[in-house]
C-alpha positions in Angstrom: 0.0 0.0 0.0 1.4 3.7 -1.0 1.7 6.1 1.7 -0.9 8.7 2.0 0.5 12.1 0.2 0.4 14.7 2.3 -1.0 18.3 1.1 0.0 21.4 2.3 -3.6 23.0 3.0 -2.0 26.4 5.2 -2.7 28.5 2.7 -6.6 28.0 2.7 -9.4 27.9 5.4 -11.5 25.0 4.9 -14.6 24.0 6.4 -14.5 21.2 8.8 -18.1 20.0 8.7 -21.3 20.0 6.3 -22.9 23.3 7.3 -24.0 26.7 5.9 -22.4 30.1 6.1 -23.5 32.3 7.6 -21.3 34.9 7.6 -17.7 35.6 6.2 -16.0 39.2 7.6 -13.3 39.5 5.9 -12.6 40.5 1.8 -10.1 39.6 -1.0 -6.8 42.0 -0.2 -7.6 42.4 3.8 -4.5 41.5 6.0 -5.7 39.3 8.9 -4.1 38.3 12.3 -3.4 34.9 14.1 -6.6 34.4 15.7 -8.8 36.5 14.0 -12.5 35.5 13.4 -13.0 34.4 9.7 -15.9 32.9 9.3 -19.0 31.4 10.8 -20.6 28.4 9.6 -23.9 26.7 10.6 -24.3 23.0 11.1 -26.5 21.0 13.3 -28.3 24.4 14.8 -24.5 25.7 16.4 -22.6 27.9 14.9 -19.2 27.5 14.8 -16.3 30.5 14.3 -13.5 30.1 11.9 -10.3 31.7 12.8 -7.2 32.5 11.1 -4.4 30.5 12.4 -1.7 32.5 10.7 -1.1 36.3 10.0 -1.4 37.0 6.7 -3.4 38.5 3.6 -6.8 36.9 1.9 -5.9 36.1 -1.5 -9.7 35.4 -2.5 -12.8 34.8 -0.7 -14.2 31.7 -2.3 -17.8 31.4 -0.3 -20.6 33.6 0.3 -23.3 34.0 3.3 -26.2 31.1 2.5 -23.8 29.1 0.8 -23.9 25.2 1.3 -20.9 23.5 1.8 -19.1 20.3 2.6 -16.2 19.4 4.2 -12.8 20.7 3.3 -14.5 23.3 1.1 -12.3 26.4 0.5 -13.6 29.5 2.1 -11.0 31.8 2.1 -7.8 31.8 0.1 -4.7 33.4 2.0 -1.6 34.5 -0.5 1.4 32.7 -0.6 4.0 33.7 2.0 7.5 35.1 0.6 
């Protein structure tokens, strides 16, 4: 059996359970801090806050509030570090 590849997934925020949006407060350019709320996202009746885990700036913003979405879908987009 091959080794499970591992994928380098710090440069997005992903959503760690079936839910809905409900709100996403920050915007494509914005520079964010370690910590920082991201996003909230709906599931089972509790909403759950995203946070950034690393300082840096959103690249894109891939969701909006209402969306849908599964797991590991990309909400935000940070840019690459140089």
């Amino acid at each position: 059996m091959l080794p499970e590849e591992k994928v380098d997934v710090s440069a997005f925020l992903l959503c760690p359970m079936p839910g809905t949006l409900v709100s996403c407060t920050v915007e494509a350019g914005q520079r964010v801090e370690a910590g920082q709320e991201l996003a909230v996202v709906e599931a089972m009746k509790m909403q759950n806050v995203l946070r950034a885990e690393k300082a840096g700036v959103i690249k894109s913003v891939n969701a909006k509030a209402g969306d849908t979405l599964k797991v590991d879908a990309v909400i935000v987009e940070f840019e690459e570090e140089q």
